[in-house]
Biopython code that builds the backbone (N, CA, C, O; Angstrom):
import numpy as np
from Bio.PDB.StructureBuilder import StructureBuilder

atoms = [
    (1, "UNK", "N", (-50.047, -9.827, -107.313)),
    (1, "UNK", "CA", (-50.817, -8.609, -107.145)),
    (1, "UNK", "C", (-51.146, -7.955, -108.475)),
    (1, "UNK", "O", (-51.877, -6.965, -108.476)),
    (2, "UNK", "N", (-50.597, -8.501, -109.741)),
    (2, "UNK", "CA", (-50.958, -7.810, -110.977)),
    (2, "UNK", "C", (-50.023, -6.636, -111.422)),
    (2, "UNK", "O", (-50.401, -5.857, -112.297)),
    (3, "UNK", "N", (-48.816, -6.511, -110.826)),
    (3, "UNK", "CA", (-48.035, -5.350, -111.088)),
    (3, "UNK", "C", (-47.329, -6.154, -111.932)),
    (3, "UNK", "O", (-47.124, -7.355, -112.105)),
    (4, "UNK", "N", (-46.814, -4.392, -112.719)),
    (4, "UNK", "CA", (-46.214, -4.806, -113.751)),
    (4, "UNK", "C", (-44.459, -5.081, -113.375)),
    (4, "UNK", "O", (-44.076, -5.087, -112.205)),
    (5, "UNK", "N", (-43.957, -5.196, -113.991)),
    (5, "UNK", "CA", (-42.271, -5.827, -113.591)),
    (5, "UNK", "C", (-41.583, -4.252, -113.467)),
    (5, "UNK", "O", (-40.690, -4.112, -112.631)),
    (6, "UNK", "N", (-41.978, -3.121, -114.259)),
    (6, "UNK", "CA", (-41.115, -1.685, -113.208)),
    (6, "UNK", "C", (-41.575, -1.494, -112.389)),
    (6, "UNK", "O", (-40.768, -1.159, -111.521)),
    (7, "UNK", "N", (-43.226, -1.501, -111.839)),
    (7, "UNK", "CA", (-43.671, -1.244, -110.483)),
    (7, "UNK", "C", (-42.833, -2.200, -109.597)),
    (7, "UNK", "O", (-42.299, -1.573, -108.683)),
    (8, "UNK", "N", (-42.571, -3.437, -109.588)),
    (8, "UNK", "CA", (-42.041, -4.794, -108.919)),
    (8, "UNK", "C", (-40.709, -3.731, -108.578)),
    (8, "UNK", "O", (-40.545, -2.937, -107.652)),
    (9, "UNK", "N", (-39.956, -4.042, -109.602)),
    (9, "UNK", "CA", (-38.345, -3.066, -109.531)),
    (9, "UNK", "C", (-39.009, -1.878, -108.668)),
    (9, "UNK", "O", (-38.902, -2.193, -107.483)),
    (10, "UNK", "N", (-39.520, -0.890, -108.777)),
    (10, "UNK", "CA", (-39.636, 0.442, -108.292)),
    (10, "UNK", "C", (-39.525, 0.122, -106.774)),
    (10, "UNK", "O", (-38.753, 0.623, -105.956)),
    (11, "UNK", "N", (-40.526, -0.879, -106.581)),
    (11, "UNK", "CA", (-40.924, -1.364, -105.157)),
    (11, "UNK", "C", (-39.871, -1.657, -103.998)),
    (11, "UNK", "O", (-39.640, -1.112, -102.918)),
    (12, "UNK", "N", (-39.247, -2.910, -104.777)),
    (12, "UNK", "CA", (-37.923, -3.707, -104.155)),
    (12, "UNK", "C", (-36.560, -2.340, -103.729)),
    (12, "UNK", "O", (-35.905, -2.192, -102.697)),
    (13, "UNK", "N", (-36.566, -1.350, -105.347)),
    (13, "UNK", "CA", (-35.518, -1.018, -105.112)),
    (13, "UNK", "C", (-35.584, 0.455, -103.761)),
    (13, "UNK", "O", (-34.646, 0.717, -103.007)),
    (14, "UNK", "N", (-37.156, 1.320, -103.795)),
    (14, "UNK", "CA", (-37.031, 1.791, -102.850)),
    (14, "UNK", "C", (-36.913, 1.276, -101.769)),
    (14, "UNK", "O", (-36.265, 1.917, -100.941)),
    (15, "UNK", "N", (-37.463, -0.017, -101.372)),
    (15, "UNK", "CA", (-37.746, -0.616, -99.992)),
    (15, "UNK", "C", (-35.904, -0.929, -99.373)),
    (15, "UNK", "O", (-35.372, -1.101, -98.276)),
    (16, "UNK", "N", (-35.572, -0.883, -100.425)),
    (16, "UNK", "CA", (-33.810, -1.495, -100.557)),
    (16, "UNK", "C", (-33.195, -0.248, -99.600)),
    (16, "UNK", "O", (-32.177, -0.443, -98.934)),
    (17, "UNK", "N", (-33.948, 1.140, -99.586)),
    (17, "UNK", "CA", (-32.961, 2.426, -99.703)),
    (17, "UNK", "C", (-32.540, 2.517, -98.069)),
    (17, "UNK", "O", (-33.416, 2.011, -97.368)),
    (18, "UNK", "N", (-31.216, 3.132, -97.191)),
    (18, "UNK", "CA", (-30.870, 2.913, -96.508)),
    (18, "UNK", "C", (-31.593, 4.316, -95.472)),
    (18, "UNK", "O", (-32.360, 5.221, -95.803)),
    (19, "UNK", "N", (-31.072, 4.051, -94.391)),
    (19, "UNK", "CA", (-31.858, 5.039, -93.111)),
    (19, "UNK", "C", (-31.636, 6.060, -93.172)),
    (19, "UNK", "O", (-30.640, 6.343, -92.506)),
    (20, "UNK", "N", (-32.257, 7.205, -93.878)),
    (20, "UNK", "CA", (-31.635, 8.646, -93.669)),
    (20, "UNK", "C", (-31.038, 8.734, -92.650)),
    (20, "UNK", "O", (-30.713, 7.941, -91.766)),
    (21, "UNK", "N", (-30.817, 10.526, -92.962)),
    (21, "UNK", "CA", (-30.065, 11.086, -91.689)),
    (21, "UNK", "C", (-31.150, 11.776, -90.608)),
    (21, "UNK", "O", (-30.872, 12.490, -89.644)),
    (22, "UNK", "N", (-32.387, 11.370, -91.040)),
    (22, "UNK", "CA", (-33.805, 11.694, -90.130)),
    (22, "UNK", "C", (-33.616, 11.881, -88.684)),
    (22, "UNK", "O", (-33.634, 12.874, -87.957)),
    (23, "UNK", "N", (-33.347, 10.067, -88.399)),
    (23, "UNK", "CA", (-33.412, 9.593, -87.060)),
    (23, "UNK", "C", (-32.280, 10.538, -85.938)),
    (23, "UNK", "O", (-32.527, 11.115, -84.879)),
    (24, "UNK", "N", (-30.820, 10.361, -86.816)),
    (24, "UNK", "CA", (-29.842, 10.968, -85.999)),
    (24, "UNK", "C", (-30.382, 12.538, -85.862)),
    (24, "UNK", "O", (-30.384, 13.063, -84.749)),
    (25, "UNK", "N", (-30.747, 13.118, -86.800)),
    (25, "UNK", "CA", (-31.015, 14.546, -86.102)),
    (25, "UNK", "C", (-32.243, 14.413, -85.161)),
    (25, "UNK", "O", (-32.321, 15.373, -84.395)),
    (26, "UNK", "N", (-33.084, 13.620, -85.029)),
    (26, "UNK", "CA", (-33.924, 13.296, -83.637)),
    (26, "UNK", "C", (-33.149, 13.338, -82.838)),
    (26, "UNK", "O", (-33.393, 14.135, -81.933)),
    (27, "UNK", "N", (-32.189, 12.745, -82.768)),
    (27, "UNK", "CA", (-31.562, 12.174, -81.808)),
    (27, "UNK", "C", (-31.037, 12.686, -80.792)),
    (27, "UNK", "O", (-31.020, 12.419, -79.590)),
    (28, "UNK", "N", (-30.332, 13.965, -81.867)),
    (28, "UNK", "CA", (-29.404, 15.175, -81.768)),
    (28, "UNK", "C", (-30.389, 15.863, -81.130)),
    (28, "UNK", "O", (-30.072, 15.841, -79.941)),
    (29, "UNK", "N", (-31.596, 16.571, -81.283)),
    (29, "UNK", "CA", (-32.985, 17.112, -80.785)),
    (29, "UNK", "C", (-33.148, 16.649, -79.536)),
    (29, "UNK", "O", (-33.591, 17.370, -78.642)),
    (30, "UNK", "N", (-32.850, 15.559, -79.375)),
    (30, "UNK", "CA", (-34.061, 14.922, -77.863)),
    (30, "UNK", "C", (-32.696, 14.772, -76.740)),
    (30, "UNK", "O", (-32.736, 14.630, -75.518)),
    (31, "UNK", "N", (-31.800, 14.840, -77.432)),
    (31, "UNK", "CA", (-30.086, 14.616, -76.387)),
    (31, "UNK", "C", (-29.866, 13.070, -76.327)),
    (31, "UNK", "O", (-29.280, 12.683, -75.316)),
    (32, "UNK", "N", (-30.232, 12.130, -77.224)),
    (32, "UNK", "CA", (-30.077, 11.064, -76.837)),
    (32, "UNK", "C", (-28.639, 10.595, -77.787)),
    (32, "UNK", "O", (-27.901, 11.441, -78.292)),
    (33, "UNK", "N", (-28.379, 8.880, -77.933)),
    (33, "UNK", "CA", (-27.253, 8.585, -77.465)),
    (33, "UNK", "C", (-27.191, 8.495, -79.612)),
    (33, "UNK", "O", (-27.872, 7.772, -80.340)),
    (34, "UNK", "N", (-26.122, 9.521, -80.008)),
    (34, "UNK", "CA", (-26.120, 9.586, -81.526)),
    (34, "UNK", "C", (-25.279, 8.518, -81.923)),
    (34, "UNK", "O", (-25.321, 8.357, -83.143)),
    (35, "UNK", "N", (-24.762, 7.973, -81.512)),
    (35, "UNK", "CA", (-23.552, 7.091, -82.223)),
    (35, "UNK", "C", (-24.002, 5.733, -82.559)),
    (35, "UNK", "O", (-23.588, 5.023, -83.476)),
    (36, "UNK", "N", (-24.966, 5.455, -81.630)),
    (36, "UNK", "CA", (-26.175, 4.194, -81.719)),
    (36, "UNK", "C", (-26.973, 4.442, -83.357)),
    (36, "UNK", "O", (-27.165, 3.505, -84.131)),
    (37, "UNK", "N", (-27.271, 5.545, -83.583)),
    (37, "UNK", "CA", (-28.033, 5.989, -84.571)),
    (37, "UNK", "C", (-26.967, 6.317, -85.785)),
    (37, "UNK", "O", (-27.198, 5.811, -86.883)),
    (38, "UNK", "N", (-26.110, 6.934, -85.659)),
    (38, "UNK", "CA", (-25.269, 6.842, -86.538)),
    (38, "UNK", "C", (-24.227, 5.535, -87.276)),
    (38, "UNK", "O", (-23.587, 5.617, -88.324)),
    (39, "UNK", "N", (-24.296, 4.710, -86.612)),
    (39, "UNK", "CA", (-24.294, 3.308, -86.663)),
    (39, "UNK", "C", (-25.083, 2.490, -87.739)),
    (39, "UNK", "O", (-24.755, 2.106, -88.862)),
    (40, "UNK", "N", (-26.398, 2.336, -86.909)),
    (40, "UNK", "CA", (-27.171, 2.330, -88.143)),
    (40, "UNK", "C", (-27.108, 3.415, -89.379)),
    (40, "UNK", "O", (-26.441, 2.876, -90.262)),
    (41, "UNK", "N", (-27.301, 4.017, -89.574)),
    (41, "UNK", "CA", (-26.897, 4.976, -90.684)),
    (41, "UNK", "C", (-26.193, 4.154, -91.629)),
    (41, "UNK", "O", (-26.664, 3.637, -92.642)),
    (42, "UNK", "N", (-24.729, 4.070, -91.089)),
    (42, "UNK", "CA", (-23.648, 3.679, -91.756)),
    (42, "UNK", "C", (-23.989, 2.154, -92.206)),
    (42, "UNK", "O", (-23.483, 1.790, -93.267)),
    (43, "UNK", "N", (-24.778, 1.255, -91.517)),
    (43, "UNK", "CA", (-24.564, -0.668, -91.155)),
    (43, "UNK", "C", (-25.480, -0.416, -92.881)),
    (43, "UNK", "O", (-25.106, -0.881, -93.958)),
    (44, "UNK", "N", (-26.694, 0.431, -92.629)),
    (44, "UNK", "CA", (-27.781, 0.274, -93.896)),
    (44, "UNK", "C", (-27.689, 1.167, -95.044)),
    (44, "UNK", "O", (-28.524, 1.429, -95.910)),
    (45, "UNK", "N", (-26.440, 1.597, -94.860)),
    (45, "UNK", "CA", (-26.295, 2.382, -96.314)),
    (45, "UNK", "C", (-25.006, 1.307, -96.941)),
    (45, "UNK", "O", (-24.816, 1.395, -98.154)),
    (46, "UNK", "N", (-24.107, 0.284, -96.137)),
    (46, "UNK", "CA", (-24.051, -0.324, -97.174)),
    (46, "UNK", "C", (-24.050, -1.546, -96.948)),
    (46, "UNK", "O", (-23.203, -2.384, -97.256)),
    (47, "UNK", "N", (-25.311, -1.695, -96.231)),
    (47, "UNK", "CA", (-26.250, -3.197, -96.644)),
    (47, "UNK", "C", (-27.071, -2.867, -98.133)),
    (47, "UNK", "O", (-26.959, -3.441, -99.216)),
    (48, "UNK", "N", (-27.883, -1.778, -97.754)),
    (48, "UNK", "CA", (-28.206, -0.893, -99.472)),
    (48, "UNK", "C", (-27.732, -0.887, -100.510)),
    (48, "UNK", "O", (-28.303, -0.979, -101.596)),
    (49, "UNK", "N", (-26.436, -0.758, -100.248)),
    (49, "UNK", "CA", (-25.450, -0.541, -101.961)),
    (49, "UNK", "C", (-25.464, -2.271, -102.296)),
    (49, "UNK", "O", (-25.849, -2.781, -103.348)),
    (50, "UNK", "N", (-24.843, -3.108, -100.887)),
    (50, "UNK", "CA", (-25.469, -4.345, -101.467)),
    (50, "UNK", "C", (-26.496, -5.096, -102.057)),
    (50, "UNK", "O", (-26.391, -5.980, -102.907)),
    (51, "UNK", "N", (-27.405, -4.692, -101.565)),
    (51, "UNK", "CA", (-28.641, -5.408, -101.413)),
    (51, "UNK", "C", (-28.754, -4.741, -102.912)),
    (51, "UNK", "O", (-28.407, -5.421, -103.877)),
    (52, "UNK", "N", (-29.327, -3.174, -103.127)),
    (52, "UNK", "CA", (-29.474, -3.014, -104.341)),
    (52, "UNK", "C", (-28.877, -3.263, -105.614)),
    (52, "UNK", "O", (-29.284, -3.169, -106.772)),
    (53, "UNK", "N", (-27.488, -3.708, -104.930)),
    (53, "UNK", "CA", (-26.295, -4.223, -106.671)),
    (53, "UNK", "C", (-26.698, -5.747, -107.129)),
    (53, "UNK", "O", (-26.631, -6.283, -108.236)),
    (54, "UNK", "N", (-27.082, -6.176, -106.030)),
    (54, "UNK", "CA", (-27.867, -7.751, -105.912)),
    (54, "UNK", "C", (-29.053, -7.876, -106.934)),
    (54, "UNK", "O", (-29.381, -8.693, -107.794)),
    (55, "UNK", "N", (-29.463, -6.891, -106.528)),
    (55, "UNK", "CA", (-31.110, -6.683, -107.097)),
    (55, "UNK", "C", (-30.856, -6.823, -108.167)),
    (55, "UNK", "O", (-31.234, -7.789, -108.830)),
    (56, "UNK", "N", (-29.918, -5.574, -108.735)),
    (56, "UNK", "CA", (-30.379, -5.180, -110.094)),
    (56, "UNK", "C", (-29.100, -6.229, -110.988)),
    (56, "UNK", "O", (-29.160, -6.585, -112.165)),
    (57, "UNK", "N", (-28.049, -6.527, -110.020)),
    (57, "UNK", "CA", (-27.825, -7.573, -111.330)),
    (57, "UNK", "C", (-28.774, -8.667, -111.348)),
    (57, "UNK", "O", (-29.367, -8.802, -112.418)),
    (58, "UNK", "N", (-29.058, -9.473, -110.431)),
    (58, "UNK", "CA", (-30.375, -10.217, -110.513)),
    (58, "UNK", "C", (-31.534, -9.985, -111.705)),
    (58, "UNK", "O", (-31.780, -10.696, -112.679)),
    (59, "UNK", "N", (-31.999, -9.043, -111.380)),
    (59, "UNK", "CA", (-32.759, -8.755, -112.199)),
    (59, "UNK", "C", (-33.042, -8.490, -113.702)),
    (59, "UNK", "O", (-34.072, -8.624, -114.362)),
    (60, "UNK", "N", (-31.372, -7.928, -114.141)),
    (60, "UNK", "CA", (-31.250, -7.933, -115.534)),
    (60, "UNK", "C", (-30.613, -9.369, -115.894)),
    (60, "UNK", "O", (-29.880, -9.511, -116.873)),
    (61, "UNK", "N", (-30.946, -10.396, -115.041)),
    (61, "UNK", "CA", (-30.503, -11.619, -115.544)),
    (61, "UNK", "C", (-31.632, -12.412, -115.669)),
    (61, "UNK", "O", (-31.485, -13.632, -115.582)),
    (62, "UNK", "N", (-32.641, -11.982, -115.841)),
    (62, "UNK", "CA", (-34.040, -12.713, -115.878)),
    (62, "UNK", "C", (-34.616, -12.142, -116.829)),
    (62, "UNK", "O", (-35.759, -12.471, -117.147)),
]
sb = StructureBuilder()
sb.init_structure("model")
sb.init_model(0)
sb.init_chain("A")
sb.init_seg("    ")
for serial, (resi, resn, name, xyz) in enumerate(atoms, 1):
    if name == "N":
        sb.init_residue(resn, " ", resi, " ")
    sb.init_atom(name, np.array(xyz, "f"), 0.0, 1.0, " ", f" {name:<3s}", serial, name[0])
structure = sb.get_structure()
């Protein structure tokens, strides 16, 4: 696509970032089932810390 290698990084590492706390306060709002949502929360904040420690050692190895 012609990007430069911090746009690339910028890209990867937001796309990396885990599920706010958005959804669960919907959740909390509409009466539905929070622990399902809070779940996720927790599964992708540290798939995130992984995924992003991955990245960036990766990345400063190239």
């Amino acid at each position: 696509m012609g990007l430069s290698d911090l746009w690339i990084s910028s890209i990867v590492i937001l796309s990396a970032l885990p599920t706010g706390t958005g959804p669960f306060m919907l959740a909390q709002y509409y009466k539905a089932d929070g622990s399902v949502i809070s779940h996720v929360v927790l599964i992708t904040t540290v798939c995130s810390l992984l995924t992003i420690s991955s990245f960036l050692w990766w990345s400063n190895r190239i």
